[in-house]
Structures are given as C-alpha cells and as structure tokens.
C-alpha positions in Angstrom: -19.3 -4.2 -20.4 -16.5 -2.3 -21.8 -16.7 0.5 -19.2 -16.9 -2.0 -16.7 -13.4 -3.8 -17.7 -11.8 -0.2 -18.8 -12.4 0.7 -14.5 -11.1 -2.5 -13.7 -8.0 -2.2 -15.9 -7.4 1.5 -14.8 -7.2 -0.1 -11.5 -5.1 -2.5 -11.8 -2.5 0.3 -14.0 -2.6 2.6 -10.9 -1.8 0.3 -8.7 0.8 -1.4 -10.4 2.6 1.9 -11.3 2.4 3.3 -7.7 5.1 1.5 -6.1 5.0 3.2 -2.8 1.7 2.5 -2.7 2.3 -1.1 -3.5 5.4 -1.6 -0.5 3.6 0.5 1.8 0.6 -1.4 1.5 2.6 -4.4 2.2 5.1 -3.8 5.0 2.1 -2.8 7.5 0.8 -6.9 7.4 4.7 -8.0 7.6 5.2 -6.1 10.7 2.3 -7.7 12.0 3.7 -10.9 11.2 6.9 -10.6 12.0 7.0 -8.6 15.4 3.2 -9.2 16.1 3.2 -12.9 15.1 6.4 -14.1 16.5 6.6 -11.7 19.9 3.3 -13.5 20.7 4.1 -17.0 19.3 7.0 -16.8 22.0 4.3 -15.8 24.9 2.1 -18.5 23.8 4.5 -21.2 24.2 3.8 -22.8 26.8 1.9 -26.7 27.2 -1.5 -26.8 26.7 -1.5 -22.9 24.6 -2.2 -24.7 21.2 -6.0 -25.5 22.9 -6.9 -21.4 23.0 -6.5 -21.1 19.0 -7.9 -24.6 18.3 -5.2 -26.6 18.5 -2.7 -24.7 16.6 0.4 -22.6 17.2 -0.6 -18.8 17.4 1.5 -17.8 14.1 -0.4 -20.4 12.2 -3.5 -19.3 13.9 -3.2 -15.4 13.7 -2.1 -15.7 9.2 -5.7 -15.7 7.7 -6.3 -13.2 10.3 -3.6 -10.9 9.0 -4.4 -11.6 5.5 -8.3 -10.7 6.2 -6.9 -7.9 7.6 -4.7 -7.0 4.8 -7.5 -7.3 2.3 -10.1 -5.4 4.3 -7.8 -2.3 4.7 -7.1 -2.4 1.3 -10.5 -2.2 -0.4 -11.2 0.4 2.3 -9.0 2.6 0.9 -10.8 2.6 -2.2 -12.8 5.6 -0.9 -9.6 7.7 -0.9 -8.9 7.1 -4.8 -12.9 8.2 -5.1 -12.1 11.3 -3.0 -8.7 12.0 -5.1 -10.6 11.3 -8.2 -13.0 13.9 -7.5 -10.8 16.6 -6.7 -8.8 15.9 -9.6 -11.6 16.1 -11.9 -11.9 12.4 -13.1 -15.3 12.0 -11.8 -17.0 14.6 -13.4 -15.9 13.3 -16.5 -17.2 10.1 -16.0 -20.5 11.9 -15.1 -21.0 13.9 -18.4 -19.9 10.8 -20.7 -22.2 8.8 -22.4 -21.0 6.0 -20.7 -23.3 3.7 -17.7 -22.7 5.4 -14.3 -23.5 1.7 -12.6 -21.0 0.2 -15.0 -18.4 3.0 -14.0 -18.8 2.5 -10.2 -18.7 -1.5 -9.9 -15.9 -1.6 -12.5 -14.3 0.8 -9.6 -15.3 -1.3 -7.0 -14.3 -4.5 -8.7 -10.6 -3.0 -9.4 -10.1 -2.3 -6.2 -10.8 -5.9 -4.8 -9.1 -7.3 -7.2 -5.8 -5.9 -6.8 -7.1 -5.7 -2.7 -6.9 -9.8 -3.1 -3.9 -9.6 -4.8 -2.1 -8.0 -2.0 -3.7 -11.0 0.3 -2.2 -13.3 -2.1 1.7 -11.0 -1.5 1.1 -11.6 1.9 -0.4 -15.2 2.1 2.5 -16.4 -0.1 5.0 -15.0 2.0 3.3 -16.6 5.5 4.4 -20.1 4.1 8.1 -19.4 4.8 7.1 -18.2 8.6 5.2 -21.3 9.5 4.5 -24.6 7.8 2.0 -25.8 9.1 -0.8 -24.0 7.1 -2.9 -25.9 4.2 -2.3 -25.2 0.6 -5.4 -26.8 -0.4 -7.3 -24.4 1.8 -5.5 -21.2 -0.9 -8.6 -21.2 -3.3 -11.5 -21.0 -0.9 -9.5 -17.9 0.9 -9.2 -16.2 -2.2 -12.6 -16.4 -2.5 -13.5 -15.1 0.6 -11.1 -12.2 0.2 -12.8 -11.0 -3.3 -16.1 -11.1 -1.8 -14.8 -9.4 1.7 -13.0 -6.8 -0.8 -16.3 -5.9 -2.9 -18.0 -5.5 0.0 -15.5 -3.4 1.5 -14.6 -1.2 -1.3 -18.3 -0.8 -1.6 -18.8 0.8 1.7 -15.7 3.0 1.4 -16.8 4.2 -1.9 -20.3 4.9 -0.7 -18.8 7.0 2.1 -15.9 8.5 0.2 -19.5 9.4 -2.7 -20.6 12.1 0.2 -17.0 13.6 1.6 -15.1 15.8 -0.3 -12.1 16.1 2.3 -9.2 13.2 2.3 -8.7 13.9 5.7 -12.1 13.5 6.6 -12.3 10.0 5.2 -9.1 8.6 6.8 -10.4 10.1 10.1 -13.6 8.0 9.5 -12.0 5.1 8.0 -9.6 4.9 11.0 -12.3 4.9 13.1 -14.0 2.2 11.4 -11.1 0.3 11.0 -10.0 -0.7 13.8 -12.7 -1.7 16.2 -13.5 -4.1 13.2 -9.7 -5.4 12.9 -9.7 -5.9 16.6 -13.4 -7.6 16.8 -12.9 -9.8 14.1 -11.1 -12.7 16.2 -8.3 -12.1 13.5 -5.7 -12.1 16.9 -7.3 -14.0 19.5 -10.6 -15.8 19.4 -14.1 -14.6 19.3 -15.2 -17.1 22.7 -12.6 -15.2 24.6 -14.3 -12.0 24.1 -16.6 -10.4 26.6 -20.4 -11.2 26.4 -20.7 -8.1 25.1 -17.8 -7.9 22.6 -19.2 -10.8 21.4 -22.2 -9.7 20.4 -20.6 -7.2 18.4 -18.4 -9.5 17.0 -21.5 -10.9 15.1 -22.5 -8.1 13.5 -18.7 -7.4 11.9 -18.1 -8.6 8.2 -15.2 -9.4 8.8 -15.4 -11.7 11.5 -16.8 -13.9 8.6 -14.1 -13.5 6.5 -11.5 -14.7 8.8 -13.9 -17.4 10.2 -14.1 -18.8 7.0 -10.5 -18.6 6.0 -8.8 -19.8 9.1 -10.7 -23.0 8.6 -9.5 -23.6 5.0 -6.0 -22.5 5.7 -5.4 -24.3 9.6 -8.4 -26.5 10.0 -9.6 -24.9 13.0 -13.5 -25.4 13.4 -15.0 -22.4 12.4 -17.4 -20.5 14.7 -20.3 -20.5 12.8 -20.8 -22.3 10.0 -18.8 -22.1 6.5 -22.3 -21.6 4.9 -22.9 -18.5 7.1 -19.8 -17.3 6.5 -20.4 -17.4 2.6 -23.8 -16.3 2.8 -23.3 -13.0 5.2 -20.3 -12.3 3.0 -22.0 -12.1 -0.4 -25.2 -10.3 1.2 -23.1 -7.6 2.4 -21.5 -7.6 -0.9 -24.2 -6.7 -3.0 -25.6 -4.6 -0.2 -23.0 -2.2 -0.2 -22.1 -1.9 -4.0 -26.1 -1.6 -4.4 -25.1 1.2 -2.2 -22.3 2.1 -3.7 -24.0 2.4 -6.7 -27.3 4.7 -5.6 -24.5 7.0 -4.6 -23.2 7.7 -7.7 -26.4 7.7 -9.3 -27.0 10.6 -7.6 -23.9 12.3 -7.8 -24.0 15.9 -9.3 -21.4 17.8 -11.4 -20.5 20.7 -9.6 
C-alpha cells in the first residue's frame, strides 16, 4: 500500500502547489453559476416555472448539476497529468521500479478524485451563499457520489491518455467527450424534456447518475431512476474503468 498512498499524496502536492490550476479549475463552474445560473433563474421566473425542475427554483435546481459537472471535468483531466507525466519521463520510472504497476495507477487514479471531489466541495460550499434553499443534510451522500463519479472518470481519462502521446490530441478527444455528456446529463434542464431520442442517450451517460443522485440529496427533487440505480451504475463503471485503467498500464512499455 505504500505506493498506493505515495500516488495519492503526490496528487494531492501537485495540485495544491499549482495555483493556477487550482483558480482556473474553479472560476469555469462560478461562471456557470453566476451568469448561467442567475441569467436563467430570471427567465424562469414566472408562475407555475418551479413544476419543470420539480418544484424548485432553477438555481437550486441547476447546483448539483454544476457541481457534477465540476467533478467530472476534473477527474477527466487526469489523462492530461498521464500524458505530461509521460513526456517528462515520470512514467518510465515508475515502469522500471520494483514497485506494483496496479498499485501505481489506482493510487493515480484515486488522487485525482480525491482532490476532483475536493473542488466539488469549493464549489458546493460556495452555492450556499447563492441560494438557500439547498439541504445540508443531503452534503455527505453528494460527496459520495462525486468520489465514485471521479474514479470512474479519472479512470477512463487515464485509460485514453495510456495510448496518446500528444496533449493536444487528448484535449481534442476529451472536449469531444465532454460536452455531449455535460449537456445530456439533465445537469441544466431535465432529462423528460429531452427528445425521445436524447433520452435514450441520456441513459447510457454516467453522469446522468451522478447528478440524478445528488440533486435529490441536495433539493429533494424525485430522482429519475432510482437512488439504488444511481449507486449501483456509478460503482460498476467505477471499477470498470480503473480495471481498465489498470490493463493499460500493465501493458505499457518503456520506450
């Protein structure tokens, strides 16, 4: 386990002494908020608008979207420390040390949820001076939600990031990835409003499960399908991914 909590720790150093990755990573959700949020809370006020987002105002509804959001682009870019790691010669000394290659990866992999989930936390915290009306009881469960959501991401960007060797290349594929899931996740309007067909792929997109889940523990809202599904597809896709994750780097070569 040692290598395991040495990956997580070197994590959590980088990210904590890389502040303009730490503000940058932050202002793109508060912009959301703030201009997204509130330009729509003013178009949504109107009688009868609180019954589209299940009987809330939209800024209450759209927070565990944006903090989804903020966690799922943030494990994501967990592939680009992989790439950057690689070109600077880090990986390949993980590779010839007598040290576990699994143990390596999922301590990567685990890091970058963590401090993922703590940028959630930034941004949840801050959401309970725009509106008031959001449950603090419903904190924990979120934060559960956005660790599994963040292994599960940063598993999938690290498996990609395991066969590209070009930055560029991965944040042209992560882009692409990225938002069709942001947008199909219900995160800023709701999954029934969706075309039939939008729908559909709504189902199949992890993080439609993540917000699911934590905009019923944070505004009540019934969630679409059930809180157990929402677990359950989660923590599948979780140890899906990092399995992965982790066949990827198994096979990884020094070159």
């Amino acid at each position: 386990m040692m290598v395991f909590s040495t990956m997580i720790y070197r994590e959590m150093k980088r990210f904590m002494h890389s502040k303009a990755r730490v503000i940058g990573s932050l202002v793109n959700p508060i912009i959301w908020l703030v201009l997204f949020g509130k330009g729509w809370s003013g178009a949504f006020n109107f009688p009868g608008a609180s019954m589209i987002f299940g009987g809330v105002d939209y800024m209450t509804y759209l927070v565990p979207g944006i903090v989804a959001m903020t966690v799922f682009n943030m494990s994501f870019i967990q592939g680009i420390t992989i790439i950057w790691d690689k070109q600077f010669g880090f990986i390949k000394e993980i590779l010839v040390a007598p040290a576990s290659r699994e143990e390596a990866i999922l301590g990567r992999i685990t890091g970058g949820a963590i401090t993922a989930m703590i940028q959630g936390v930034i941004i949840l915290a801050l959401s309970f001076f725009i509106t008031s009306s959001l449950k603090l009881s419903g904190v924990i469960p979120t934060l559960g939600l956005s660790f599994i959501v963040g292994l599960a991401v940063a598993g999938m960007g690290v498996a990609i990031a395991m066969r590209m060797g070009s930055m560029e290349g991965f944040q042209m594929i992560m882009t692409m990835i990225m938002l069709p899931m942001t947008f199909l996740s219900g995160a800023f309007y709701p999954v029934k409003t969706m075309p039939n067909w939008m729908q559909w792929l709504a189902k199949v997109n992890p993080l439609t499960y993540a917000v699911d889940g934590s905009r019923y523990y944070l505004s009540g809202i019934a969630p679409t399908f059930s809180l157990t599904t929402d677990w359950i597809v989660l923590s599948g896709l979780a140890v899906i991914f990092m399995g992965i994750a982790v066949i990827e780097f198994r096979k990884a070569t020094i070159d």
